[in-house]
N, C-alpha and C positions, 0 to 999 in steps of 0.2 A: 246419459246418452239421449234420452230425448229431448230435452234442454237443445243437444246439439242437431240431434235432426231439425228442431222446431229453427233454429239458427240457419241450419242449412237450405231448408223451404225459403227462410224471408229474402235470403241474399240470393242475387242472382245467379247463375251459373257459370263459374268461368267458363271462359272459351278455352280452344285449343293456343292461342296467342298468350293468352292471358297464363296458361299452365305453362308455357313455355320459359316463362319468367319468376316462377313460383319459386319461393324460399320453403314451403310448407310441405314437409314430406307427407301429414296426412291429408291434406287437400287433394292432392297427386295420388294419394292412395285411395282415395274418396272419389276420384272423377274414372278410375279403372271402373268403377262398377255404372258406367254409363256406356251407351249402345250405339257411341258415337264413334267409330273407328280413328279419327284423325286425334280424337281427344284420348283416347287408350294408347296410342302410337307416343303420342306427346307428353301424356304423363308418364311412361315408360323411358321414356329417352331422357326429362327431367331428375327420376328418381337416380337415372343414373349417373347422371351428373351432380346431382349432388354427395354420391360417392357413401362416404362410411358413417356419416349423418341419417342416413336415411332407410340404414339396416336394421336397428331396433325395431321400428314402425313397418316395415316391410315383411321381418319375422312374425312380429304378433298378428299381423294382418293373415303372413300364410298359414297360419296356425288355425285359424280361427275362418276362414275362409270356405266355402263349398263351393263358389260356383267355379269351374272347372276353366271355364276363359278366366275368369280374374287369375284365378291362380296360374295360369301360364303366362300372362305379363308380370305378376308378381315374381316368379320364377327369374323369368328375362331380365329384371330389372334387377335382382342380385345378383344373375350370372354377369352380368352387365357393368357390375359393382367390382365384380372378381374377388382378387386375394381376402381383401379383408372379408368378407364372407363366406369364408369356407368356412371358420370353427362354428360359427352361429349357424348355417346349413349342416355342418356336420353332429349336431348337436340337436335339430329338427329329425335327420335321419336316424338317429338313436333314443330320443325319447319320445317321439311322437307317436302318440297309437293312431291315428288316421291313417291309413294305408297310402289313400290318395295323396294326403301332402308332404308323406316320405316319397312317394312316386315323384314327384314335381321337385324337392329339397333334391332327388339322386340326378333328377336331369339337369338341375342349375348346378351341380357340382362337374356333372359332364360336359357340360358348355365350359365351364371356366377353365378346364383343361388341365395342362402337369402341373399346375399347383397346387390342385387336390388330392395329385396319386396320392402323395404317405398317408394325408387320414383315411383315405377309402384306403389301402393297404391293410393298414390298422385295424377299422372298421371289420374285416375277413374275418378276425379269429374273435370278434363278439360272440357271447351265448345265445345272444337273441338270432333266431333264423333267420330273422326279416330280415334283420338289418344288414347281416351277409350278404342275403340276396340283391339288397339294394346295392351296396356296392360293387357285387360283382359286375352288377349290368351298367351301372356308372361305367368304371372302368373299361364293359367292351365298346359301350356306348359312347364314349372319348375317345378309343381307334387309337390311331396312329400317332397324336399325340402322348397318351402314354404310354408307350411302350420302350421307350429308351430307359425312362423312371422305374419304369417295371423290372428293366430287366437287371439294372443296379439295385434292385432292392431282391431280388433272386439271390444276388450274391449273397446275402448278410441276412438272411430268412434261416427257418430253422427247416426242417423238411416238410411239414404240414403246409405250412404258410409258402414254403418253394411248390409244391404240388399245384398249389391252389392256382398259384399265381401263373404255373405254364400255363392251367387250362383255361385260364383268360387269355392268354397270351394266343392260345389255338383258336379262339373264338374271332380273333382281331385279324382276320384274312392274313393275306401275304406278307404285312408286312410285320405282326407279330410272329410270323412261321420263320419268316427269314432271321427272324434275331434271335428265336431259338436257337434255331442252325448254328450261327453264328456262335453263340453261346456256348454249345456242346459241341460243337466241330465234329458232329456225324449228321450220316445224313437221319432225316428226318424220322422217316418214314418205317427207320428198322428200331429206330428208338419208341415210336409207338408199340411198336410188336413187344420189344421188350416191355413197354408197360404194360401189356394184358398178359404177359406173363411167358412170352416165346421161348 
């Protein structure tokens, strides 16, 4: 690695122009840690263009990562990436001991939206606390996109995992209350009563 820093001093620095046409996902992941805005914008918007190439080098980076900006362009550029990175996000949210970059894995799975419900689903009945927790807040933190996902996976839950899954669904404003509703065809508000035991 010093090798490559001593490489990286000689050559000049790309520009934001010059990243905009990069084939090098770690180049792009190497100009994120500059304090140039249009050049973190650009290697951003590159890494996601170059799509599911660019996943590997983007995981080991948020893995490995502290500063707290990189890692939310890191974020962005796999939410950014979508589908194909939800198991290697979902797999940062479950083995990684750093709090902060399961924090940032749970928010890039909430940007990418219903393609992530079933592994955050799944993710719920983990042993680990954390990792429950992360998905729950993914989950309310997605809103309204999942909540149609949600509530077809209600059906085919066992009752722990149904439990669970209303009280995200309560957390998701109106429009997860209204698919409650809809779901149980009572009203609401007598079906809470009866959950604290009315």
């Amino acid at each position: 690695t010093d090798r490559r820093m001593n490489e990286m001093k000689e050559r000049p620095r790309p520009t934001a122009v010059d990243l905009a046409a990069s084939p090098d996902p770690q180049e792009l992941i190497d100009a994120l840690q500059r304090d140039d805005l249009d050049v973190r914008r650009t290697s951003e918007r590159r890494l996601a263009e170059l799509g599911a190439a660019a996943i590997p080098p983007l995981i080991e980076a948020l893995r490995r990562e502290r500063n707290r900006e990189v890692l939310w362009y890191l974020a962005r550029a796999l939410a950014r990436i979508g589908e194909p990175a939800v198991k290697p996000l979902m797999d940062v949210l479950s083995a990684e001991r750093d709090v902060t970059v399961r924090r940032y894995a749970a928010a890039s799975l909430a940007t990418i939206g219903r393609v992530a419900v079933p592994p955050l689903v799944g993710a719920l009945t983990s042993p680990d606390r954390e990792v429950r927790r992360f998905a729950s807040t993914a989950l309310i933190t997605m809103g309204e996109p999942a909540v149609e996902p949600i509530i077809e996976m209600i059906k085919e839950s066992d009752p722990e995992v149904q439990r669970i899954l209303e009280l995200i669904l309560m957390r998701i404003d109106d429009a997860g209350q209204r698919a409650l509703e809809s779901l149980y065809s009572m009203d609401f508000s007598r079906r809470q009563e009866e959950r604290r035991g009315g």
